[in-house]
PyMOL Python script that loads the backbone (N, CA, C, O; Angstrom):
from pymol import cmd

cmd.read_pdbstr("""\
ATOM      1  N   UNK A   1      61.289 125.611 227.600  1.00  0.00           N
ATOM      2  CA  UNK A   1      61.824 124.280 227.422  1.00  0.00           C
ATOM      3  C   UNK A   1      61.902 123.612 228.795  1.00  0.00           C
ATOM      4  O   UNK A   1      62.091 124.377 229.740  1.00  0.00           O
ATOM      5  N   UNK A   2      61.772 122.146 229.087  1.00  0.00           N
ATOM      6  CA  UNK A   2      61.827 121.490 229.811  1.00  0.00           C
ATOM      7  C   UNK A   2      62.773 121.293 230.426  1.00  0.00           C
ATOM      8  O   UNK A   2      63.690 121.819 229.796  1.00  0.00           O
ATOM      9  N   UNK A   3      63.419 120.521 231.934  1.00  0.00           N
ATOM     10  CA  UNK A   3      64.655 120.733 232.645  1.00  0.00           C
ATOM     11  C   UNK A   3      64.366 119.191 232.526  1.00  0.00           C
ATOM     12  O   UNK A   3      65.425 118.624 232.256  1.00  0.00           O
ATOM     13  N   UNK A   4      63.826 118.735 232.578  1.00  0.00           N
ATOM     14  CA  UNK A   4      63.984 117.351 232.244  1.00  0.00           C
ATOM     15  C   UNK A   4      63.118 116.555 231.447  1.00  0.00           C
ATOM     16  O   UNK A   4      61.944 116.635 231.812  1.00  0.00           O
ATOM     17  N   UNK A   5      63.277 115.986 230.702  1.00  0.00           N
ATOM     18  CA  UNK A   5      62.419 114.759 229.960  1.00  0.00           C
ATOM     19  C   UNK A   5      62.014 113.397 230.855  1.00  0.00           C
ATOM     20  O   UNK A   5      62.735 112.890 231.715  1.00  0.00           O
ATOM     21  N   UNK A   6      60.817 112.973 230.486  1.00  0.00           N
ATOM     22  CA  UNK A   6      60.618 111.744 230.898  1.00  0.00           C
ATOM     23  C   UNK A   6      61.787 110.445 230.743  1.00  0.00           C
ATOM     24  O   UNK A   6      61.505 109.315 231.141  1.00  0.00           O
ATOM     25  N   UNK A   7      62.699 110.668 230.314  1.00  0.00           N
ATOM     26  CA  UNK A   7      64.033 110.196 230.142  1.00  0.00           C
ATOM     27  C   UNK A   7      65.026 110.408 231.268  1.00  0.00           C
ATOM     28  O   UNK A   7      66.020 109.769 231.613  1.00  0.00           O
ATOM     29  N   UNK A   8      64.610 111.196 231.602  1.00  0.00           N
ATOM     30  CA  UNK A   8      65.759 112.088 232.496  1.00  0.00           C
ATOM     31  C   UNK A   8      65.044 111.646 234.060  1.00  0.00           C
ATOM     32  O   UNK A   8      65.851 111.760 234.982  1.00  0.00           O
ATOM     33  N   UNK A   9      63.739 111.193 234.443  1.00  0.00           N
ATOM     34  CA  UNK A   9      63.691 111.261 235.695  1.00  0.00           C
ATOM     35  C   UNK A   9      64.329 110.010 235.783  1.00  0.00           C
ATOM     36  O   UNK A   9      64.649 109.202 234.911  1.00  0.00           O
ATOM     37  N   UNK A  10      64.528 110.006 237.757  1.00  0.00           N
ATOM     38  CA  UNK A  10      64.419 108.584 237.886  1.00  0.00           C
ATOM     39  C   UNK A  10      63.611 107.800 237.985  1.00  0.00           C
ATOM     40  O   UNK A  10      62.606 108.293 238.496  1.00  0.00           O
ATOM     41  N   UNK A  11      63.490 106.576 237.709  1.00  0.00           N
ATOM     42  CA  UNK A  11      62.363 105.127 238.148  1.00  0.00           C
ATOM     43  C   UNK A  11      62.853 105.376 239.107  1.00  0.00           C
ATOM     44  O   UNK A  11      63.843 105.960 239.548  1.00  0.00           O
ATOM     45  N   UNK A  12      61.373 104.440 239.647  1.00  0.00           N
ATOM     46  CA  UNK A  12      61.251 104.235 240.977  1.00  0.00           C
ATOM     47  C   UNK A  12      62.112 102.334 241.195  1.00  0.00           C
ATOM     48  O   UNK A  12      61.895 101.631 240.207  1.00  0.00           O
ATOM     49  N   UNK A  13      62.623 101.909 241.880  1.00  0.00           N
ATOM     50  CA  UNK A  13      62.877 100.824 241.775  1.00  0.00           C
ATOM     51  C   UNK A  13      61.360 100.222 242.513  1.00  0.00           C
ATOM     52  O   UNK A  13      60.715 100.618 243.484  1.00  0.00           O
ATOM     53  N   UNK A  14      61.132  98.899 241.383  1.00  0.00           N
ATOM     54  CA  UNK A  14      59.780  97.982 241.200  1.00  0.00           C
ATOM     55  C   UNK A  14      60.041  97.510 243.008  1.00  0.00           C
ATOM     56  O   UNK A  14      61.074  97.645 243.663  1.00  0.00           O
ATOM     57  N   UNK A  15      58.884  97.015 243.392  1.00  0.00           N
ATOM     58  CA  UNK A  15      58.736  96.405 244.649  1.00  0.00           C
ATOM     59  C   UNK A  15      59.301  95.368 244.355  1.00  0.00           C
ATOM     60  O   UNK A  15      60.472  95.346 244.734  1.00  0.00           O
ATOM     61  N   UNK A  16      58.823  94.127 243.619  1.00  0.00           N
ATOM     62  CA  UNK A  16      59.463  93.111 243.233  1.00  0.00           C
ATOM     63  C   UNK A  16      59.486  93.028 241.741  1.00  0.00           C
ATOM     64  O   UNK A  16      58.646  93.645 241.086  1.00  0.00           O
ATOM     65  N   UNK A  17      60.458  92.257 241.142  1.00  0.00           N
ATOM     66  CA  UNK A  17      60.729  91.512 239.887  1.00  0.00           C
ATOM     67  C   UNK A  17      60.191  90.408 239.655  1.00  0.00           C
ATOM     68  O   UNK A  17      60.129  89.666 240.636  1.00  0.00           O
ATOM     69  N   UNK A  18      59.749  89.999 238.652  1.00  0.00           N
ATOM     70  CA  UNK A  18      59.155  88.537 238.357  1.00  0.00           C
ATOM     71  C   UNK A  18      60.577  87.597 238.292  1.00  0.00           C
ATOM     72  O   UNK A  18      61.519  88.095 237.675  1.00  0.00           O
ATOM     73  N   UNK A  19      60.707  86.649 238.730  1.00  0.00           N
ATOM     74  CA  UNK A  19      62.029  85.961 239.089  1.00  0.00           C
ATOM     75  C   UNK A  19      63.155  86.170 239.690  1.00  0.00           C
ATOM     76  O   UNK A  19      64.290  85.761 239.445  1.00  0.00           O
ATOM     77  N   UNK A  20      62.778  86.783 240.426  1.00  0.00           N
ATOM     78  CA  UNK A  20      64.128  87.661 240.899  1.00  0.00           C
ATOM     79  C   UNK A  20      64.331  86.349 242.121  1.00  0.00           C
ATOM     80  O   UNK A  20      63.574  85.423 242.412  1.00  0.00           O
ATOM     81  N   UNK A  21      65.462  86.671 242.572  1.00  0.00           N
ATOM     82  CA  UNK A  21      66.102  85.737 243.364  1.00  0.00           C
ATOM     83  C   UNK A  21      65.493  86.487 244.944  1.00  0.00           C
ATOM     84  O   UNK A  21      65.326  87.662 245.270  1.00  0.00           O
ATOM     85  N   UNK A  22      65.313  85.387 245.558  1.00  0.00           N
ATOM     86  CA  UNK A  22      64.388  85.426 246.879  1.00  0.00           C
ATOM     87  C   UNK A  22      65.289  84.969 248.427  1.00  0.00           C
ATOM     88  O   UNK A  22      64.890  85.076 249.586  1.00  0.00           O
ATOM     89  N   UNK A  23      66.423  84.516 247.987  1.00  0.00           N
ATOM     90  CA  UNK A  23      67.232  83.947 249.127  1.00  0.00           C
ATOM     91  C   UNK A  23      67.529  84.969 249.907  1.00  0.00           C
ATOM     92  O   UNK A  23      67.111  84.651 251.020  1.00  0.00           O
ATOM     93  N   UNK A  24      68.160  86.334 249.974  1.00  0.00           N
ATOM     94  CA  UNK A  24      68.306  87.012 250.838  1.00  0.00           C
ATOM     95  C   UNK A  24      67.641  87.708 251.263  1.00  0.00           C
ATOM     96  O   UNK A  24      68.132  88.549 252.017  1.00  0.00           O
ATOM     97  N   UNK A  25      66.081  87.728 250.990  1.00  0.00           N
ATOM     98  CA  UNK A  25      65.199  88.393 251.483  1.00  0.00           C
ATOM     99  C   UNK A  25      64.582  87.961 252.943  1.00  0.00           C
ATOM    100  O   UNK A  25      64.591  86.765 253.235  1.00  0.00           O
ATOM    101  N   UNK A  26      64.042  88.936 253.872  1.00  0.00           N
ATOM    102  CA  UNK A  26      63.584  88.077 255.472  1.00  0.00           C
ATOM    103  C   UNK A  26      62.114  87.921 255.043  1.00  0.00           C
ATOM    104  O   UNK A  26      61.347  88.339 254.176  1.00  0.00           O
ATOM    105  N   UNK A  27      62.124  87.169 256.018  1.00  0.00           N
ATOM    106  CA  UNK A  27      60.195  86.718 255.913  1.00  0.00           C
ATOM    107  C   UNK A  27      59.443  88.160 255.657  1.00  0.00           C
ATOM    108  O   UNK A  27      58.954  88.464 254.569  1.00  0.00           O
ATOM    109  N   UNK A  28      59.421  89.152 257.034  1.00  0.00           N
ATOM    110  CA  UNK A  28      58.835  90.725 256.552  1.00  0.00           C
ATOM    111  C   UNK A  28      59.458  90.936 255.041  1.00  0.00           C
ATOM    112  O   UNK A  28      58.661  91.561 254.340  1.00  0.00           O
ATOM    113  N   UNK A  29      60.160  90.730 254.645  1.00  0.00           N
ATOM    114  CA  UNK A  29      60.625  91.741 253.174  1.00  0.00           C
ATOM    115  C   UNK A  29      59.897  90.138 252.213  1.00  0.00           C
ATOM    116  O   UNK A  29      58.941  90.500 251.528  1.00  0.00           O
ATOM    117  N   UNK A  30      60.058  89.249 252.134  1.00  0.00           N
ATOM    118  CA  UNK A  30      58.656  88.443 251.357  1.00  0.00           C
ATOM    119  C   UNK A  30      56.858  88.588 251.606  1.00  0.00           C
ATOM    120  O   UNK A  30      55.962  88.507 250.765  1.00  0.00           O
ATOM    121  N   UNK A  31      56.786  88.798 252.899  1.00  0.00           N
ATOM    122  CA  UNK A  31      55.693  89.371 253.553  1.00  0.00           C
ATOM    123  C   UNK A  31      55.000  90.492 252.851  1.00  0.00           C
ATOM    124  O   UNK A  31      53.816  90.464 252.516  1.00  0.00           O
ATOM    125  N   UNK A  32      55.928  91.601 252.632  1.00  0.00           N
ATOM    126  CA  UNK A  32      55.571  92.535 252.186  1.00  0.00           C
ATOM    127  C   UNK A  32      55.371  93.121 250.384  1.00  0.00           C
ATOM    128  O   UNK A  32      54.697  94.004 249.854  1.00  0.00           O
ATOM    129  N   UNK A  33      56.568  91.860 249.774  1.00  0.00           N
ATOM    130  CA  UNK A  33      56.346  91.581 248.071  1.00  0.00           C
ATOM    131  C   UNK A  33      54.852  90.651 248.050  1.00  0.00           C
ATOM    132  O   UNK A  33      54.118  90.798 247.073  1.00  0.00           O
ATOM    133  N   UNK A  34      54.491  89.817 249.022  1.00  0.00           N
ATOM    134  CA  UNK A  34      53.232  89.375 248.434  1.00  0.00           C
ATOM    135  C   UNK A  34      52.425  89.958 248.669  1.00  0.00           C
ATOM    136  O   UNK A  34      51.714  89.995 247.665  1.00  0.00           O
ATOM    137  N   UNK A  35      51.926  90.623 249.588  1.00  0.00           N
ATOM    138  CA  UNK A  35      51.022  91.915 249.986  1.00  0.00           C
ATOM    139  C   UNK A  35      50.594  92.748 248.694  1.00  0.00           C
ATOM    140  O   UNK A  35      49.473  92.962 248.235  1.00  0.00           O
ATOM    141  N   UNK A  36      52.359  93.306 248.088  1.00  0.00           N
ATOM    142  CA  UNK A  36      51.589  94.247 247.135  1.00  0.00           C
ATOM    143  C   UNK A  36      51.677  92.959 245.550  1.00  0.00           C
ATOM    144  O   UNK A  36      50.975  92.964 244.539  1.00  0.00           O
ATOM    145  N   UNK A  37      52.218  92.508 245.734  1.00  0.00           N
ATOM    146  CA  UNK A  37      51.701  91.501 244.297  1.00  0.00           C
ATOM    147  C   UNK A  37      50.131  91.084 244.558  1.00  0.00           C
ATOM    148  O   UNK A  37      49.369  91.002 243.595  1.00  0.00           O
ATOM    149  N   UNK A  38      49.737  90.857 245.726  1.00  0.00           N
ATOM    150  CA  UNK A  38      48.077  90.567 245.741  1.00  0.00           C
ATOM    151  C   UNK A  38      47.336  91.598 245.273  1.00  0.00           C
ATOM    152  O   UNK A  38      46.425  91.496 244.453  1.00  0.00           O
ATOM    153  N   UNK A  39      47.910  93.081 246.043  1.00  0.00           N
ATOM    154  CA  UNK A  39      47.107  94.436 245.589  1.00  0.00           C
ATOM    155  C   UNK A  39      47.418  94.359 244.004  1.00  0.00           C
ATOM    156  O   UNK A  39      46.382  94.008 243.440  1.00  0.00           O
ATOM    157  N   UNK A  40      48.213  94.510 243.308  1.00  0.00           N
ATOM    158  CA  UNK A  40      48.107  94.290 242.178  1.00  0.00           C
ATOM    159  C   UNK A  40      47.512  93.099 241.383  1.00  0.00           C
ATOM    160  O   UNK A  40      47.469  93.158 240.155  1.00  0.00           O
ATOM    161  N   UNK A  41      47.148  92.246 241.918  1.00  0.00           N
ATOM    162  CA  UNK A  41      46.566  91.166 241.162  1.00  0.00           C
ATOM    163  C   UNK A  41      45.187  91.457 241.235  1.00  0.00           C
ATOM    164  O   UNK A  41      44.530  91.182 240.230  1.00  0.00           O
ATOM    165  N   UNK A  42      44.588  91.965 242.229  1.00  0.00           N
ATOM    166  CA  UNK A  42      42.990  92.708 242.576  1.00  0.00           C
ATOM    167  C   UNK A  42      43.219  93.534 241.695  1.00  0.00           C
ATOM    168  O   UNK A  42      42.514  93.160 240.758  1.00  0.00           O
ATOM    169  N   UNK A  43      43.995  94.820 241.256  1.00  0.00           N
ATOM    170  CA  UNK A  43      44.075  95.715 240.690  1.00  0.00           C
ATOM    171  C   UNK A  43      43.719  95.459 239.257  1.00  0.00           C
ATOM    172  O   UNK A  43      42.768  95.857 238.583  1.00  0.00           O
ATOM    173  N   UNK A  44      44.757  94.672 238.968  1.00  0.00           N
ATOM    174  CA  UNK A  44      44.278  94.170 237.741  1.00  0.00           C
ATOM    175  C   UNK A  44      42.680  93.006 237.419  1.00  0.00           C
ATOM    176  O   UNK A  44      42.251  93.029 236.266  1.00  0.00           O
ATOM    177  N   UNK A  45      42.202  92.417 238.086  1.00  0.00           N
ATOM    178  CA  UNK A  45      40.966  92.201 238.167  1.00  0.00           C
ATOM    179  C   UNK A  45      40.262  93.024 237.591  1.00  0.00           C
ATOM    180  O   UNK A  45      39.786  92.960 236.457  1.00  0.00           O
ATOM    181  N   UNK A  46      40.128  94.304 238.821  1.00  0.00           N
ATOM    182  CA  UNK A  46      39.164  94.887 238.546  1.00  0.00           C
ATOM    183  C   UNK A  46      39.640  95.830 237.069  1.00  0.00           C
ATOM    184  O   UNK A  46      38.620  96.239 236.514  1.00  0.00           O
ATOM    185  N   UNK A  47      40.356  96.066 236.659  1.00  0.00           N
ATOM    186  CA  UNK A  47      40.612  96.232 235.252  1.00  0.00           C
ATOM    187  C   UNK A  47      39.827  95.395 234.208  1.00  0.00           C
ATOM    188  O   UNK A  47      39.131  95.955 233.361  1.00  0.00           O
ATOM    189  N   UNK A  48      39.926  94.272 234.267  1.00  0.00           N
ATOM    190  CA  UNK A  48      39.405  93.020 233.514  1.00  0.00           C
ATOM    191  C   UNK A  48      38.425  92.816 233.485  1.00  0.00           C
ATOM    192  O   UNK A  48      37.884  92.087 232.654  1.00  0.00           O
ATOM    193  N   UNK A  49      37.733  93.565 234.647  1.00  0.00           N
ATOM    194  CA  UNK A  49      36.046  93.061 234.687  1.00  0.00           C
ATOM    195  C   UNK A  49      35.771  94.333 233.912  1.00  0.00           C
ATOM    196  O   UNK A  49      35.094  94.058 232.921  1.00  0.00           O
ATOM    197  N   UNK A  50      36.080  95.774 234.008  1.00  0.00           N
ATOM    198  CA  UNK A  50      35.705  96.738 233.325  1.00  0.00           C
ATOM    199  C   UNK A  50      35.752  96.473 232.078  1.00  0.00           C
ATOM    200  O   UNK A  50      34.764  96.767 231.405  1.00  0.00           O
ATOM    201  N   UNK A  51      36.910  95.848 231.433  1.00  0.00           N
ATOM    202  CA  UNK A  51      36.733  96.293 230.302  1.00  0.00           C
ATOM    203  C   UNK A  51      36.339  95.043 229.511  1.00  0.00           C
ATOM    204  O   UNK A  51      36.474  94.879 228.298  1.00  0.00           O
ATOM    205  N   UNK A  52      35.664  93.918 230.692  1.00  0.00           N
ATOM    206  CA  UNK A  52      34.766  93.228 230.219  1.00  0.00           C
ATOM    207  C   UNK A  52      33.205  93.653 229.734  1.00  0.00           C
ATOM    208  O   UNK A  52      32.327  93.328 228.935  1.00  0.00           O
ATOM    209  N   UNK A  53      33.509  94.620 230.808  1.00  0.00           N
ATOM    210  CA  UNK A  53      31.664  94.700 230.442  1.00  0.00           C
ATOM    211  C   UNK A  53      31.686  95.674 229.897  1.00  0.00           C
ATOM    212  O   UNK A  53      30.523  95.871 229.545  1.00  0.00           O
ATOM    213  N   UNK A  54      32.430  96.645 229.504  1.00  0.00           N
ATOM    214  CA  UNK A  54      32.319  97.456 227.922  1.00  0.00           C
ATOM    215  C   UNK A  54      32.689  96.692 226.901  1.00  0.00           C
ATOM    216  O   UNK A  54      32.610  97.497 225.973  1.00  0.00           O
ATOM    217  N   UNK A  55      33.025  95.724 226.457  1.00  0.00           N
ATOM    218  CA  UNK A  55      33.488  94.664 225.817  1.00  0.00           C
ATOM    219  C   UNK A  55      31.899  94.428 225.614  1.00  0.00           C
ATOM    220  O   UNK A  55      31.275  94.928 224.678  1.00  0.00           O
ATOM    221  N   UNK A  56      31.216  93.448 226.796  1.00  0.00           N
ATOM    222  CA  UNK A  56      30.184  92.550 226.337  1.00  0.00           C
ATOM    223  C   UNK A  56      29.044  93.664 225.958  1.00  0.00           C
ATOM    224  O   UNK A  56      28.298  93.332 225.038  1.00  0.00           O
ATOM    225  N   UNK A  57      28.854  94.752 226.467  1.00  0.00           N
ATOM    226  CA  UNK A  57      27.672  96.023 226.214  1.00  0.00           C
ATOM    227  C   UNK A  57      28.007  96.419 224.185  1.00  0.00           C
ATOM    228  O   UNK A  57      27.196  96.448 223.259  1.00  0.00           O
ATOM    229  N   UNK A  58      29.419  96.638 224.194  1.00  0.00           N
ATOM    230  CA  UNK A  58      29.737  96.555 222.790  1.00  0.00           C
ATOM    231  C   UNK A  58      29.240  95.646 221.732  1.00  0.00           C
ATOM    232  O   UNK A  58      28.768  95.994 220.650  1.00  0.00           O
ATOM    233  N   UNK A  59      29.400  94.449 222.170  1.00  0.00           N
ATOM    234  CA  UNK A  59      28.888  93.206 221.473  1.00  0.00           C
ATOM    235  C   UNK A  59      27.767  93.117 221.600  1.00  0.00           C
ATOM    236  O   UNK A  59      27.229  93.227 220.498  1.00  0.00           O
ATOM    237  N   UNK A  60      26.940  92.942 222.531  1.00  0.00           N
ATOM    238  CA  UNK A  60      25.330  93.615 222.609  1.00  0.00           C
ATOM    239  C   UNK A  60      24.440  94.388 221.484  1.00  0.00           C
ATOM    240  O   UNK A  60      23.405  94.146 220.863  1.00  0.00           O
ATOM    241  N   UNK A  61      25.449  95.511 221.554  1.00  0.00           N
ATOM    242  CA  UNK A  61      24.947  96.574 220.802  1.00  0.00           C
ATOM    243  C   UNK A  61      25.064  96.242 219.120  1.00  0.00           C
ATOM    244  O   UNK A  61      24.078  96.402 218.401  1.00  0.00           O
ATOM    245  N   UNK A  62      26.147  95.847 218.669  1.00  0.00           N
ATOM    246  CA  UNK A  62      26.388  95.693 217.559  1.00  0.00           C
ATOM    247  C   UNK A  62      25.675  94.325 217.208  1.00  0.00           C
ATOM    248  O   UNK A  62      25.127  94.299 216.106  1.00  0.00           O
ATOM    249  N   UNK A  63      25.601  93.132 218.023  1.00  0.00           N
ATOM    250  CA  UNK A  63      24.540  92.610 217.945  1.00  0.00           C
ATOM    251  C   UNK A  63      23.105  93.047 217.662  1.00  0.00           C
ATOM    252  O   UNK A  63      22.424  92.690 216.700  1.00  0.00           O
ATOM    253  N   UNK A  64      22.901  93.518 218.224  1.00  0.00           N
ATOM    254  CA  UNK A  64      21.664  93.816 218.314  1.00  0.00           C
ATOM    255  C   UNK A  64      21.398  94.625 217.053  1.00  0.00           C
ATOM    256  O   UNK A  64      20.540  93.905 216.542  1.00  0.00           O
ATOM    257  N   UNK A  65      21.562  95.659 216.194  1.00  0.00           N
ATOM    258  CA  UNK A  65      21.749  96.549 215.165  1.00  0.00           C
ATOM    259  C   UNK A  65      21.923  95.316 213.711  1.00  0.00           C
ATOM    260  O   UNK A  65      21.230  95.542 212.720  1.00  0.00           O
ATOM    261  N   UNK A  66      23.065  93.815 213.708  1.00  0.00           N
ATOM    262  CA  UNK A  66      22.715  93.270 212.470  1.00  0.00           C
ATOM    263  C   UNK A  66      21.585  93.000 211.741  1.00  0.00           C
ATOM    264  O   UNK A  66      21.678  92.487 210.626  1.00  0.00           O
TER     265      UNK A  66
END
""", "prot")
cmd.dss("prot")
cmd.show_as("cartoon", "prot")
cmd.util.cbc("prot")
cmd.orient("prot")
């Protein structure tokens, strides 16, 4: 048996929150939430293009076969 469940660990606290309040943060600590919100916005890109083009190869195919 397990000593802990996926319940049981801790989160990690998120880099940033979507709305979260920004006033007491310093320029480096905004500096550094847009940094990784950019890496994640590339991240997700390239997600989008993948499963674009298994998407459009799909449609292709099944095209192609009516």
């Amino acid at each position: 048996m397990a000593l802990f469940s996926d319940d049981d660990r801790p989160r990690p606290k998120p880099v940033h929150e979507i709305g979260q309040d920004l006033s007491m943060l310093s320029l480096a600590e905004i500096d550094l939430r847009v940094a990784a919100l950019q890496a994640e916005i590339e991240r997700l890109a390239r997600a989008r293009e993948k499963k674009a083009i298994s998407r459009d190869a799909a449609d292709a195919f099944f095209r192609k076969n009516d």
